[in-house]
N, C-alpha and C positions, 0 to 999 in steps of 0.2 A: 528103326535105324540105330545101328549102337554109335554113342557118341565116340569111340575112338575108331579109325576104322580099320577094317579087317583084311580089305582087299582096293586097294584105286587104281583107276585106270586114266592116264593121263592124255589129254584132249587139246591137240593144237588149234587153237579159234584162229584163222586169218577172214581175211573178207568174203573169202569164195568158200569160207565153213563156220558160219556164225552160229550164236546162240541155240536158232530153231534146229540149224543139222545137227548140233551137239544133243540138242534135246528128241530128235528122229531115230538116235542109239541110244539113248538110255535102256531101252526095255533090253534089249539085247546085250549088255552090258552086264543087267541086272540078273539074265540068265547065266550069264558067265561065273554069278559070284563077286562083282565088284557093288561092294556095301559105299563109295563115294567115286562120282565121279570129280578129278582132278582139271582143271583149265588152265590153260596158258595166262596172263594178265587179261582184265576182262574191262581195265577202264580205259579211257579216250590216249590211242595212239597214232603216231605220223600218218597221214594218209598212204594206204597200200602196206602198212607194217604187214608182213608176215610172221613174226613173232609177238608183237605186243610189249616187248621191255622199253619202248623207245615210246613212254608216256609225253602227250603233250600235254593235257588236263585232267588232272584229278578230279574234277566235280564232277562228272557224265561218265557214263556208259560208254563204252566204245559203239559209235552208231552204225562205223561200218560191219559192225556186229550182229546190229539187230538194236541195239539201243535197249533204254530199262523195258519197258514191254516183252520184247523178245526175253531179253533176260529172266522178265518174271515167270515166263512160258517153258523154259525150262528150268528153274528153282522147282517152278506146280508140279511141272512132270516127275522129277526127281523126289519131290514130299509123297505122290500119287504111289511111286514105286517103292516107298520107305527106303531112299538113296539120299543121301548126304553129298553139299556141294564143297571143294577146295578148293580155292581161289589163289593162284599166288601174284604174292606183294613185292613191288618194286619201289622201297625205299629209299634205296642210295642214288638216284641218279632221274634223270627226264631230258627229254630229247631237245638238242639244237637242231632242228628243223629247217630246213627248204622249202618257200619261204621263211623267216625266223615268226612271222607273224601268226604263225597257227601255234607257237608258244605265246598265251596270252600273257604268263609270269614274264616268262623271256624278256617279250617284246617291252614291257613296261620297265626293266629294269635297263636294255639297252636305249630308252626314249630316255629315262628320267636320272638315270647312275641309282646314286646312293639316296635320293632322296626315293627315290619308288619306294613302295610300300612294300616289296615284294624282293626289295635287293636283300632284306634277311636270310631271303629263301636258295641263296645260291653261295658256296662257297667262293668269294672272289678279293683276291689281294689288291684292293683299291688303291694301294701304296702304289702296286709296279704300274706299268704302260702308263704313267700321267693320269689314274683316275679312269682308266676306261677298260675294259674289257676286251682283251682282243680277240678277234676273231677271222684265223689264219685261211680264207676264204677264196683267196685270189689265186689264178693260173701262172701269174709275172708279177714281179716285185709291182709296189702300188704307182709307183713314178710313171713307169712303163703306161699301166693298168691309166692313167686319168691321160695322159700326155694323147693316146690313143683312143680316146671319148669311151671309156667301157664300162665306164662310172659314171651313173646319169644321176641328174634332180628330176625327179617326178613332184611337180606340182596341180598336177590335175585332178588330183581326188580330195578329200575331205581333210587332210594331211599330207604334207611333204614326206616324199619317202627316196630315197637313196634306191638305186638301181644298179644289180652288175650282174647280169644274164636273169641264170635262174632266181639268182638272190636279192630278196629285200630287206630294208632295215629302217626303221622310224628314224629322222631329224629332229634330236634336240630343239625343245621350242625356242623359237626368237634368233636361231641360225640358218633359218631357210635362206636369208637374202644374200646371205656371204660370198666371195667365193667361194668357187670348191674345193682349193685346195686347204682354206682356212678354214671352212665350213666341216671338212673331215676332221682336220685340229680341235676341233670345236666338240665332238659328238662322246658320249659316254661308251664308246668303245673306238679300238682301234684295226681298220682293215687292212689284213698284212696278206704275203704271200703264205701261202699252207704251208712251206718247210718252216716259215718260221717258230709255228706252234709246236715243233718240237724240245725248238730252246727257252721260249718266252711265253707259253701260254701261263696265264694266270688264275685260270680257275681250276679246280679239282674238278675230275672228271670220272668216268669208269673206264681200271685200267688206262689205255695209250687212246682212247676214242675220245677227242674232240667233241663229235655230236654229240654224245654222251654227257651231260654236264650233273654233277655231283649237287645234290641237295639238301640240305643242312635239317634232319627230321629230330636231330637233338633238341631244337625251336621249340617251345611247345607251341607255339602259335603253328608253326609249317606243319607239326606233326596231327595237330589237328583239323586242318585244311586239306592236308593231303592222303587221311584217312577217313574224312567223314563218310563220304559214300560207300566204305564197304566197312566200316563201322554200324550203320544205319541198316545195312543188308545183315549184318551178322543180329543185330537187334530184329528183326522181324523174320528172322528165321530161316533167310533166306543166304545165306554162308553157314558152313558149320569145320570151316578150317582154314588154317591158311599155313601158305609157303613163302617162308620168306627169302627172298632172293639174296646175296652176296653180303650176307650182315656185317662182313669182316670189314666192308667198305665204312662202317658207320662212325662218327667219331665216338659214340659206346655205347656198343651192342646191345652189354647188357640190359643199359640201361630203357635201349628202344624197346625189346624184347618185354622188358617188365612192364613200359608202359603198356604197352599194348594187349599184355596179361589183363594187366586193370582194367581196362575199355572197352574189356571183349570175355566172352567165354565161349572165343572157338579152342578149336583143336592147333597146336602151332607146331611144326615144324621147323628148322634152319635149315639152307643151305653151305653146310658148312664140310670145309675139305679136314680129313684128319690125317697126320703125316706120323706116320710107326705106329706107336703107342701112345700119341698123344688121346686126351680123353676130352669131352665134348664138357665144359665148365659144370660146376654140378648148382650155382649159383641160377643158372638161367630157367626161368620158368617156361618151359617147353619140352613139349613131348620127345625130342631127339633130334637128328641130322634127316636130310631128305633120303640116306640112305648109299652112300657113297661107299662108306665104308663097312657097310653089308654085302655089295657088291663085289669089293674086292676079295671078302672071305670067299662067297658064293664063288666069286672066279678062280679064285685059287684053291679050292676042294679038288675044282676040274681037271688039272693041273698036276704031272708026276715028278715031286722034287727030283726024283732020279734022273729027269732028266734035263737037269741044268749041264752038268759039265759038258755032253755030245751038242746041247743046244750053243752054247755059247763057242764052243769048238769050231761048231757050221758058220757062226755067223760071223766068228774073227777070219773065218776064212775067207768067207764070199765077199764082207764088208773089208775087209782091213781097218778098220774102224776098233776103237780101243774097246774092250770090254769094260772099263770100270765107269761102268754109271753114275758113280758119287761126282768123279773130276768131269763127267760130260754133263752134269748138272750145275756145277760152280762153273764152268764157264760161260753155260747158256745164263746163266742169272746177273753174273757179272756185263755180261751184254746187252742184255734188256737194261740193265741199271744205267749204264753208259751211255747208252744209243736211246734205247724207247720212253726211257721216264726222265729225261734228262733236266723237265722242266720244274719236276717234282723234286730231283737233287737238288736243282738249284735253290727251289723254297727252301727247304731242309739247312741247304749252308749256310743261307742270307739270316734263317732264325739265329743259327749257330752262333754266326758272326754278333747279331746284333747283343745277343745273350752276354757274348766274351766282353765285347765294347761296353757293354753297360755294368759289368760288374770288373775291378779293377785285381781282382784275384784271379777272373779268368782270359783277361789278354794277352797279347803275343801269340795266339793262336790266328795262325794266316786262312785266308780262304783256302788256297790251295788245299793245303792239310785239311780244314775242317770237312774240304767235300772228298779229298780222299779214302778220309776217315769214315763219312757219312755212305760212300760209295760199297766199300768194304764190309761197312757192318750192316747192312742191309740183303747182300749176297751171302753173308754168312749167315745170316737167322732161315734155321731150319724149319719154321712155319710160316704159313697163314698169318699168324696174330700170334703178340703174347699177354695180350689184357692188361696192358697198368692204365689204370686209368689216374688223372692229375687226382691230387687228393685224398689219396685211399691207398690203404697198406698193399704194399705188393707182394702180391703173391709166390710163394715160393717157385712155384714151378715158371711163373713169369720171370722169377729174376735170373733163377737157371738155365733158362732159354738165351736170355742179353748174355749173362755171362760165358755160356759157352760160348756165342757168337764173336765175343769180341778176343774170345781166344782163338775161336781158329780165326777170327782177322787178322791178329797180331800176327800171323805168320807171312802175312801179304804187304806186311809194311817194312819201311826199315827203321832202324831204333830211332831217328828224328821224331819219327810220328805217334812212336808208340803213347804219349802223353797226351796227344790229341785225341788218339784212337779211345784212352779210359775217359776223357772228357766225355765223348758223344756216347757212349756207352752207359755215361752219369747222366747224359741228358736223357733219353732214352728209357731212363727209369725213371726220372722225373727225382735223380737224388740228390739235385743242386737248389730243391727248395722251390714255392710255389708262385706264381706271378702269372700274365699275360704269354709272353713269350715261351717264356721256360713249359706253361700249359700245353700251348699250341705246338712245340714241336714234340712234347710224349703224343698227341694223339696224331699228329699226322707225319710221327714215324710209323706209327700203327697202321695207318693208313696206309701208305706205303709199301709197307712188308707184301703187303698181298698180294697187288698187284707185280710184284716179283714174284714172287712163285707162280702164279698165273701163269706168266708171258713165260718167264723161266722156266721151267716146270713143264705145266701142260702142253702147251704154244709152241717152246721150242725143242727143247731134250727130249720131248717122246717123240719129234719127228726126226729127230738125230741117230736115234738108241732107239734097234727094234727090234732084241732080241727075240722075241714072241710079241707079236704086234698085239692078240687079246689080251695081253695086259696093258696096254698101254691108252688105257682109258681114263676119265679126269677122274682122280681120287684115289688112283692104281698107284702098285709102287712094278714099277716091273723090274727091276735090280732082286726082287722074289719072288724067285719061280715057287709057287705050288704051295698049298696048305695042306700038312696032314689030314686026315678024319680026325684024330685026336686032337689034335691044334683047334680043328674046326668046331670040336664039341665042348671044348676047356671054356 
């Protein structure tokens, strides 16, 4: 088996194709030329996941799988056929689950708050909601929601637990006897109507997904917890790579990446999007991207420049729809910022704000301004990420990223703002100096950026702008038609 591989073939595990089916294709596989078979996440996900990203427990096998047995029956097969296994890793995020109680982390930190052992494990702004977590859960505002009994006490089992259909949720100890309306006052989270978790959720999540809830693997306690089991497979032989899922989410990347170098000598991958000519950091210890931007060469070989003008001709006509994909991309991004991450602006500003208040050289800056600011330079960052991390020199090419963006923002404001606009742009680089605050909003600008291009980008402007729809795949730029051969060979 060569340790780098040659050829993978990627293997969707859901419940009705676990472990032993993935392991029923290997041989056939093996005839194909594929030197490692690839798998979708293989550790314990939501009941009925069809994809696997929506981890509830890191310590197990996914059972609906086949559980570690089955697993180890296809590891055997795969050693038997000299095939190497890829696993990929889902770092940035684990699932809010239906029931919440099949999240054991979860459930302990909505029973316990901040005293849980486990509330390190979740990015969550304890400040906002009164200490509680919200969780935007309900069909009608909550008045409605209790006024109409849809909100029960269950005290029949071993624990008091809160009831509202499909949903449960543990009672704070020592608040079982309350009322109910005080008793909800009472609980380490708070149950709202779902629209609200547009404007008010408080925890980092993946992307605009709620369920989705954002996990802190910077920890090293979480980052060890949450990789022993396929740490411990990669020690016996039984992994010999991994894919790592959306690193861009991580508060730093590199930093994950490297540990996990250390901890392992598998083969590592990122997935990671690259936008023009941006280039994959040369810092990070990893074999490459999963390949995106392979892809889009391969696709654009296909492809005859000549014929952009007669294409874009066809399609202003049939659409009426604008040809310039740069302005159908600043609008979709400006959108998503506005509308889908609005919860995340708002962290953003409240840093913003607290940062100016506390330091008396940078006040007179209004909220308004600051989330205008913060709104703007975030649609204007032309990546993914641009890696400053708190503490460490920045990068040229990162701070040429902030700086163009907050030039083309400055064209989106008018001259009241432009002074706010170079503040968040200083925040953003982290070049007003190091602290608590001033930390946390360089890395969860960072955070941030991505999920805007994501929604922006992939989600919404490829389905706006289709000039050639096979380009318009995640990691594509389809505003370029066509690669030369010579392009292609450079």
């Amino acid at each position: 088996m060569p340790v780098v591989p040659t050829g993978t073939y990627r293997l969707q595990l859901r419940p009705d194709f676990g472990f032993d089916d993935a392991a029923a294709v290997l041989a056939y596989l093996h005839d194909l030329g594929v030197s490692h078979v690839y798998l979708s996440p293989v550790l314990q996900a939501a009941p009925g996941s069809t994809h696997g990203y929506d981890v509830v427990d890191h310590a197990r096998l996914n059972q609906e799988l086949g559980g570690e047995e089955a697993f180890h029956r296809l590891s055997d097969q795969a050693r038997g056929l000299g095939m190497g296994v890829v696993v990929d890793v889902v770092p940035n995020h684990m699932a809010v689950p239906t029931p919440a109680s099949l999240n054991a982390v979860l459930w302990s930190v909505l029973r316990n708050g901040p005293a849980s052992p486990y509330a390190r494990w979740f990015d969550v702004d304890w400040a906002a909601q009164e200490r509680a977590v919200l969780m935007p859960v309900l069909g009608r505002r909550i008045g409605e929601v209790v006024a109409d009994g849809e909100i029960v006490l269950d005290t029949s089992g071993d624990q008091p637990l809160l009831r509202y259909f499909d949903h449960v949720f543990p009672v704070r100890p020592g608040t079982e006897r309350l009322p109910l309306p005080e008793l909800l006052d009472r609980q380490f989270y708070r149950l709202a109507h779902w629209r609200v978790g547009d404007e008010e959720l408080n925890y980092r999540r993946f992307f605009d997904i709620d369920t989705l809830a954002a996990i802190r693997v910077e920890d090293e306690a979480v980052f060890a917890e949450t990789h022993a089991v396929l740490l411990a497979l990669i020690e016996e032989g039984r992994i010999h790579g991994l894919r790592i899922d959306h690193p861009d989410g991580l508060a730093d990347p590199r930093g994950y990446i490297m540990r996990l170098f250390g901890a392992s000598a598998a083969w590592i991958v990122v997935e990671k999007i690259l936008e023009g000519d941006e280039q994959l950091p040369t810092d990070w210890p990893c074999a490459g991207t999963t390949g995106y931007d392979a892809l889009l060469k391969v696709g654009g070989v296909l492809v005859d420049p000549a014929a952009e003008a007669p294409l874009t001709s066809i399609y202003a006509g049939l659409t009426g729809e604008p040809t310039d994909f740069v302005a159908v991309i600043d609008e979709a991004k400006r959108f998503v910022v506005e509308h889908g991450l609005h919860a995340e602006v708002a962290r953003l500003t409240e840093l913003a704000a607290t940062i100016c208040h506390d330091h008396l050289e940078l006040r007179d800056h209004t909220r308004r301004g600051l989330r205008e600011a913060v709104v703007e330079l975030l649609a204007a960052v032309p990546v993914y990420r641009a890696y400053v991390v708190p503490g460490e020199p920045v990068p040229d090419e990162s701070r040429r990223i902030i700086d163009a963006a907050v030039a083309a923002a400055r064209a989106r404001l008018p001259e009241d703002r432009q002074g706010t606009l170079e503040l968040v742009g200083q925040l953003a680089l982290g070049d007003l100096g190091r602290g608590g605050h001033r930390d946390e909003f360089v890395v969860r600008f960072q955070q941030t950026c991505g999920p805007v291009m994501a929604k922006g980008v992939e989600d919404t402007a490829f389905y706006r702008w289709w000039r050639l729809s096979a380009l318009n795949e995640v990691g594509g730029d389809p505003a370029h038609l066509g690669v030369t051969p010579a392009a292609f060979h450079d």
